[in-house]
LODO-707844 format. One line per 5 residues: number of its first residue (from 1); their letters; for each residue z, y, x of C-alpha. Coordinates in nm, 2 decimals, padded with zeros to 4 digits. Layout:
LODO-707844
NUM = a = Z/Y/X; ...
***
This chain:
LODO-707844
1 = xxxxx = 07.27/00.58/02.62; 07.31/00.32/02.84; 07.34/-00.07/02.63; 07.66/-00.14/02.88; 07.84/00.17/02.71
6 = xxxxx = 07.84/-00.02/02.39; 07.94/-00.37/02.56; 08.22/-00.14/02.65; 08.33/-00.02/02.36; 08.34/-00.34/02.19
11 = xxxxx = 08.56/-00.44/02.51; 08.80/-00.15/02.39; 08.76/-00.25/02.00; 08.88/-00.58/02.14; 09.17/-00.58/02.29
16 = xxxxx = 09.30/-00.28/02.07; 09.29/-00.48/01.81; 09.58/-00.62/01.97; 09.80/-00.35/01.96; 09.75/-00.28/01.63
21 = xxxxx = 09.72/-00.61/01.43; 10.14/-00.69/01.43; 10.14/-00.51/01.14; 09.93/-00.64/00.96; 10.14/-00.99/00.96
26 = xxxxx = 10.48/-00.89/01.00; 10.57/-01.05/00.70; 10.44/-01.37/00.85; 10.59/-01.30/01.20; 10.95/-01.24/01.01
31 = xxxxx = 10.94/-01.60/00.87; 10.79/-01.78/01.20; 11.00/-01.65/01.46; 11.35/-01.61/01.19; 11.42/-01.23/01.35
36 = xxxxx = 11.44/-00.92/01.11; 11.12/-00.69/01.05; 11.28/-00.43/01.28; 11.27/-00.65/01.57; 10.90/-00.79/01.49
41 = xxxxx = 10.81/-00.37/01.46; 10.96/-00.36/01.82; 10.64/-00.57/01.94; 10.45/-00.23/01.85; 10.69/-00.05/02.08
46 = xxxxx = 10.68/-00.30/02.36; 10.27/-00.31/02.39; 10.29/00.06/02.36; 10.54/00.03/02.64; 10.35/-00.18/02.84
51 = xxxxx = 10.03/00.02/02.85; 10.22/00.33/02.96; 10.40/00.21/03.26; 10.23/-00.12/03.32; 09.91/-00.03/03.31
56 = xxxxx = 09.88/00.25/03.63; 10.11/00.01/03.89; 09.81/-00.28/03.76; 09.54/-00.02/03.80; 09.67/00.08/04.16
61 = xxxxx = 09.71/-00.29/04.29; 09.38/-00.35/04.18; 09.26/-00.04/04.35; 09.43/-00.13/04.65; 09.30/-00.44/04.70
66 = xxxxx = 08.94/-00.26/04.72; 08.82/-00.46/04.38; 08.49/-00.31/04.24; 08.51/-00.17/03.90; 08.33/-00.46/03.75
71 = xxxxx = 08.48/-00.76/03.89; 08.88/-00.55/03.82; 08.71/-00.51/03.44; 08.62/-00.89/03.42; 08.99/-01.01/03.59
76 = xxxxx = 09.14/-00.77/03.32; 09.01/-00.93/03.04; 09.06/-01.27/03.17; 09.47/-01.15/03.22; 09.44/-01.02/02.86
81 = xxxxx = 09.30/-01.35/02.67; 09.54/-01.54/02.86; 09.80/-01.34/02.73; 09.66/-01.32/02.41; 09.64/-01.68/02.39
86 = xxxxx = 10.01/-01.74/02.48; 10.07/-01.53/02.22; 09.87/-01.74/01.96; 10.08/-02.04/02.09; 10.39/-01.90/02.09
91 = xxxxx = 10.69/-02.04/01.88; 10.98/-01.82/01.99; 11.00/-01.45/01.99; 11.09/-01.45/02.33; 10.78/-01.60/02.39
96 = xxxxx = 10.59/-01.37/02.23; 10.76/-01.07/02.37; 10.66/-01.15/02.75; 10.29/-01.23/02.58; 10.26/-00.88/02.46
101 = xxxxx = 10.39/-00.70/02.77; 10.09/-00.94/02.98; 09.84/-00.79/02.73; 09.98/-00.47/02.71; 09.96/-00.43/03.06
106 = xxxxx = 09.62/-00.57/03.08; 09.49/-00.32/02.76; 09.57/-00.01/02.94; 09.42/-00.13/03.30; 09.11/-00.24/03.08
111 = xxxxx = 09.06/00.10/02.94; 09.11/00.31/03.24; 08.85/00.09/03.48; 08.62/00.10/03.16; 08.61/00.47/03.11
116 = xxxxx = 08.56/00.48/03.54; 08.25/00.22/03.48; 08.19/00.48/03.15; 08.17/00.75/03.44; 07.92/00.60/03.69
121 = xxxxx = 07.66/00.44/03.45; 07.59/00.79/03.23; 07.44/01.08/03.34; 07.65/01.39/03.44; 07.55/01.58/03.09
126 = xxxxx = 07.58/01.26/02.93; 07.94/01.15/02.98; 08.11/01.32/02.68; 07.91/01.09/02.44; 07.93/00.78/02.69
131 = xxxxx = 08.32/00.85/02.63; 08.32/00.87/02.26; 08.15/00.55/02.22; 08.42/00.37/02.44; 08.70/00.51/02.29
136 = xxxxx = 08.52/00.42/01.93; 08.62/00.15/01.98; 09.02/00.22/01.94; 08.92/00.42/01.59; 08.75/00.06/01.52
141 = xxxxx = 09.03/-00.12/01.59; 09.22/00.09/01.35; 08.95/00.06/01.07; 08.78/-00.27/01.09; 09.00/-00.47/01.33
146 = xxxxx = 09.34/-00.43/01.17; 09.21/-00.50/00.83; 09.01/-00.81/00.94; 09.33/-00.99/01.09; 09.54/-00.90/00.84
151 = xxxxx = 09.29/-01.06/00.60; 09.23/-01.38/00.85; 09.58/-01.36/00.90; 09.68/-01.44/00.52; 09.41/-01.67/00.49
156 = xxxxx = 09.44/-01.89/00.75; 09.79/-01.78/00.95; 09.90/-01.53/01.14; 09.82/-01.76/01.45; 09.49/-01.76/01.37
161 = xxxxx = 09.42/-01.40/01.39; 09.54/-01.43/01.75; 09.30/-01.69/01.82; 09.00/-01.44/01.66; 09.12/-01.18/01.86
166 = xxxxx = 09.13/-01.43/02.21; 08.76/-01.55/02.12; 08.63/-01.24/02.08; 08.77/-01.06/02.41; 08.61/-01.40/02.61
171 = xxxxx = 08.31/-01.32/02.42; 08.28/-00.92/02.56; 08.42/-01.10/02.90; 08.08/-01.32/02.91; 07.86/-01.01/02.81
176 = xxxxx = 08.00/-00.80/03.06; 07.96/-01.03/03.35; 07.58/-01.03/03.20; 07.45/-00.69/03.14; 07.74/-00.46/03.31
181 = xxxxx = 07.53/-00.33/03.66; 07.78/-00.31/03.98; 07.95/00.02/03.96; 08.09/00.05/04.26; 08.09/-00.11/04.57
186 = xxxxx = 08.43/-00.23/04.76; 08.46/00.03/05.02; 08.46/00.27/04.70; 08.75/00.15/04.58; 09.01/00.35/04.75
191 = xxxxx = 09.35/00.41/04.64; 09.45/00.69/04.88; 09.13/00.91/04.75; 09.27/00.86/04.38; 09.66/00.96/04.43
196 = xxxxx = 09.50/01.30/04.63; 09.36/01.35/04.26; 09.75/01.41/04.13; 09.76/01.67/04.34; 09.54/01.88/04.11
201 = xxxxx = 09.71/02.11/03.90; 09.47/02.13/03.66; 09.42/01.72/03.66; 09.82/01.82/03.53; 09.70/02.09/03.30
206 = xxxxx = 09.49/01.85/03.10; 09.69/01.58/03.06; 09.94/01.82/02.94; 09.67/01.90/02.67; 09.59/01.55/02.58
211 = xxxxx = 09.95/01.49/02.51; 10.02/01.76/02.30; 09.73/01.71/02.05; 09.78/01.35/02.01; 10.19/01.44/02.04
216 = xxxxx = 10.04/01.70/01.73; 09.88/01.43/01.51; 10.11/01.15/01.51; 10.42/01.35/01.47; 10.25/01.42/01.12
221 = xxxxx = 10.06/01.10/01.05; 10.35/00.87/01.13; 10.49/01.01/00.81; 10.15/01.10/00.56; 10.31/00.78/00.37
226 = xxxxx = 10.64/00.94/00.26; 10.50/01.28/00.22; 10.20/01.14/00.02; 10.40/00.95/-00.20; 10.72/01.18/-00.21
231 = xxxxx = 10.64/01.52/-00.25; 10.26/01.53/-00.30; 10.34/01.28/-00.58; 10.04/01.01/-00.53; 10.03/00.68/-00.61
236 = xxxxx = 10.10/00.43/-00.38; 09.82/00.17/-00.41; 09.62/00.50/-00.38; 09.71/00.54/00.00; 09.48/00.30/00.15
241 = xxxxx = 09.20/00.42/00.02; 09.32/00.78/00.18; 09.39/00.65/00.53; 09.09/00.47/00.46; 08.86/00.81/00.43
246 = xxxxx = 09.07/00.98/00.73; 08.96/00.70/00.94; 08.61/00.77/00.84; 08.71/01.19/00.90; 08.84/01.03/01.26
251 = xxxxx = 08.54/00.86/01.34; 08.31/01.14/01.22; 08.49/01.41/01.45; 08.48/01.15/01.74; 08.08/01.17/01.70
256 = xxxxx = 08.07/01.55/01.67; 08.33/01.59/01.90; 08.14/01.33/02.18; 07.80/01.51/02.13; 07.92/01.80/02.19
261 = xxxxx = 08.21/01.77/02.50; 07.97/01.76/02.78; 07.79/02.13/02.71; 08.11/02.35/02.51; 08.39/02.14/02.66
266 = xxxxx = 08.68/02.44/02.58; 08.55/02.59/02.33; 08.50/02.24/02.11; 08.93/02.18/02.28; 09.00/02.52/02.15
271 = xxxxx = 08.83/02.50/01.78; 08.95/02.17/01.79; 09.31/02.29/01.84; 09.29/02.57/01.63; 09.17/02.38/01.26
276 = xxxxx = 09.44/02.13/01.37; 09.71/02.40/01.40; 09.57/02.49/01.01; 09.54/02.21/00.84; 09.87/02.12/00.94
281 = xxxxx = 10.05/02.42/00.85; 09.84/02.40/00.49; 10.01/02.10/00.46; 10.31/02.15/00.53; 10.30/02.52/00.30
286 = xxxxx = 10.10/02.32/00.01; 10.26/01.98/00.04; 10.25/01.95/-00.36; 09.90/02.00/-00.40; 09.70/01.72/-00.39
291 = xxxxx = 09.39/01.88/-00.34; 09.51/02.07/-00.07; 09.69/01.78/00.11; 09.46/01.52/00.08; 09.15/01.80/00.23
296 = xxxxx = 09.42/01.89/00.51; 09.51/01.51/00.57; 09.11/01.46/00.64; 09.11/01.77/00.86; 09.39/01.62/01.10
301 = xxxxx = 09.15/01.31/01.12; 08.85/01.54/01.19; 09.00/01.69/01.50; 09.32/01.47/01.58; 09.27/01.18/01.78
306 = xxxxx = 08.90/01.23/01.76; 08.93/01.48/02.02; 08.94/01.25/02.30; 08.63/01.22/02.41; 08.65/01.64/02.51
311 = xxxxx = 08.99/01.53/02.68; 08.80/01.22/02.87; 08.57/01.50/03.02; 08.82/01.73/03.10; 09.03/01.48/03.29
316 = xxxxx = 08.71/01.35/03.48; 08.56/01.70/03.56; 08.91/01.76/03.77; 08.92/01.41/03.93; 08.65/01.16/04.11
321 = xxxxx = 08.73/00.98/03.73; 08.82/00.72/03.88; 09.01/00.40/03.71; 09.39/00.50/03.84; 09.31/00.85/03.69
326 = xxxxx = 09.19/00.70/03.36; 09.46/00.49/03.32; 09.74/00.70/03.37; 09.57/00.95/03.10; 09.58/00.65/02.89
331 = xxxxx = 09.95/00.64/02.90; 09.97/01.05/02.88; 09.85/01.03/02.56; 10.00/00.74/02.41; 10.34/00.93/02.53
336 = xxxxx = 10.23/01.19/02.36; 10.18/00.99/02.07; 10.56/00.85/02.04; 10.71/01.16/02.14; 10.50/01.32/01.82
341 = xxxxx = 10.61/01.04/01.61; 10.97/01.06/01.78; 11.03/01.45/01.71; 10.88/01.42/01.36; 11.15/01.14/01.28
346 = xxxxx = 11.42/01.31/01.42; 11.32/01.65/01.23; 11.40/01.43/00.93; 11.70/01.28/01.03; 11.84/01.63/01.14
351 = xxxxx = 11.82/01.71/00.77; 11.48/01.92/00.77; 11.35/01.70/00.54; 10.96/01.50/00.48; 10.79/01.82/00.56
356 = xxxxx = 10.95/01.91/00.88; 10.73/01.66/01.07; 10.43/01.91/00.96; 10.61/02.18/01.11; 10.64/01.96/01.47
361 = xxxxx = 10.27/01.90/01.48; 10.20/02.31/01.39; 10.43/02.37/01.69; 10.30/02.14/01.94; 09.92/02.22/01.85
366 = xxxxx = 10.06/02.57/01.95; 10.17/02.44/02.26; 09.86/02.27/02.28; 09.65/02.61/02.26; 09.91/02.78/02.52
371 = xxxxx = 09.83/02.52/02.74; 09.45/02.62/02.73; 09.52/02.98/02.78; 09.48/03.02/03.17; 09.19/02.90/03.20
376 = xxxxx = 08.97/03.08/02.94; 08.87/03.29/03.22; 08.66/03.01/03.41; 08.33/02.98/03.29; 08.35/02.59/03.20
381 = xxxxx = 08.06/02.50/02.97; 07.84/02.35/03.21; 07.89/02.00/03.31; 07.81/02.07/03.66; 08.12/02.35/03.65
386 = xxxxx = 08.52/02.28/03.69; 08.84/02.42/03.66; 08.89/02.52/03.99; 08.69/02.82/04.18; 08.37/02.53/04.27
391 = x = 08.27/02.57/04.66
***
């Protein structure tokens, strides 16, 4: 594996740290800015917000302009630390709002033109474990950066965990501009060839699938606290430790899942699919048994959002996998991920009660295996075949 893979990974850990680390200090935000904790959870929502619609009009101007992948991914992160830095020096909540919309923005961009570099410095069969180590670096951010500025955070203030984060996207900046080779030239860049891509059905047909698993796993894992703690009667201090292990589940799958994407792409989506679909409906039938809840909780981590490397692939083996492409699947699934976490609130609220999110994930992993269905017919395993009927 290539060492510029890794440089991009720690590029991804980066500046998803970000997106992630407002919740770690929302106490502190509460106090600094004087607004309620509703309106500091709202930052979530508006860099979630950001990535999804900001992100592909960024990616396409940068496309546009004929920028090789390289030199977009270096004026990316220069975007995102100075965004991240107004952040750090903010001292109004307006202030902060427009800083995470610039980074937002930037994130999204970053990760599509990384995942294109991703494409053109691994080998064909190589490309499903090139993806799972750049999108390591979101599971990462979850594990080890959230934790880390929470904890730098209380120590030292919740501005200084911006400033960690700001130093250590310069630092991947430098790096990159060092070992990352030229991936593509200028002439390359070309945004007409890339919209022809959305013309592809089956480009459609597997961003459909991203959507629904991730759509799938959050509508149950926005709520494991509740359910946990509710029904399944555990402890409360006892939950980190759990979301803890279903990182390291997460993480696990993402290296099985990465080694083995390039050579049993649909049947690793389909298995994948398929435990999901019954670890979720375990949980929601045994929701009072620890044993059986807890071993179903690391089961969704195993083969929830550890199955996007095999969803990386299958978006690039219908596309030239290029940046605009990337981007916009970058925004399919985190779609999919608030709709999830949208229906499983709204299953509550409708009187269902803490189970019924279960029930939504079961029935969009359904969905999610429906969506599959045509094209089990196409012999897909190699990574030199595709969807479509290959001239």
């Amino acid at each position: 594996m290539p060492l510029a893979v890794y440089i991009l990974g720690l590029t991804i850990f980066s500046v998803a740290t970000s997106e992630f680390m407002i919740a770690g200090m929302m106490p502190s935000l509460t106090a600094a800015f004087n607004v309620s904790i509703t309106k500091v959870g709202y930052l979530i929502s508006i860099y979630a917000a950001s990535m999804v619609i900001g992100g592909p009009i960024l990616t396409a101007i940068l496309i546009k302009m004929r920028i090789p992948h390289k030199r977009a991914l270096l004026s990316l992160i220069v975007i995102y630390t100075l965004g991240q830095s107004v952040g750090a020096m903010s001292n109004s909540y307006g202030l902060m709002v427009i800083a995470r919309i610039i980074t937002g923005v930037a994130a999204s961009a970053c990760i599509g033109v990384a995942l294109a570099i991703c494409s053109n410095i691994a080998k064909p069969e190589s490309r499903g474990r090139a993806a799972a180590v750049v999108v390591s670096g979101l599971m990462f951010a979850t594990m080890l950066g959230l934790p880390i500025a929470t904890v730098v955070g209380q120590q030292f203030g919740w501005r200084a965990s911006f400033w960690l984060v700001v130093a250590l996207t310069a630092l991947c900046g430098i790096i990159s501009s060092v070992m990352l080779p030229a991936s593509s030239k200028p002439e390359e860049a070309n945004l007409a060839a890339e919209l022809d891509d959305f013309k592809n059905i089956h480009l459609w047909a597997a961003y459909a699938t991203s959507g629904l698993v991730l759509g799938a796993t959050f509508a149950a894992f926005s709520y494991f606290s509740p359910i946990l703690t509710e029904i399944t009667g555990i402890a409360s201090n006892r939950l980190p430790l759990l979301f803890s292990l279903y990182g390291i589940a997460a993480l696990l799958g993402n290296i099985i899942v990465g080694r083995l994407a390039d050579k049993y792409m649909l049947p690793i989506t389909t298995a994948g699919l398929l435990v999901l679909l019954a670890a979720l409906t375990l949980f929601a039938l045994f929701t009072q048994n620890p044993i059986i809840s807890i071993t179903a909780m690391m089961l969704i981590g195993l083969v929830g959002i550890s199955m996007n490397p095999v969803l990386i692939i299958r978006v690039m083996r219908n596309s030239r996998a290029g940046p605009l492409v990337n981007t916009v699947h970058t925004s399919v699934i985190n779609i999919g991920l608030a709709v999830g976490s949208w229906l499983g609130g709204l299953a509550i609220s409708s009187g269902y009660g803490l189970r019924a999110p279960l029930w939504v994930g079961a029935m969009l992993a359904v969905l999610g295996i429906i969506s599959l269905l045509p094209y089990f017919s196409y012999k897909i395993n190699s990574p030199k075949t595709c969807y479509t009927k290959c001239e």
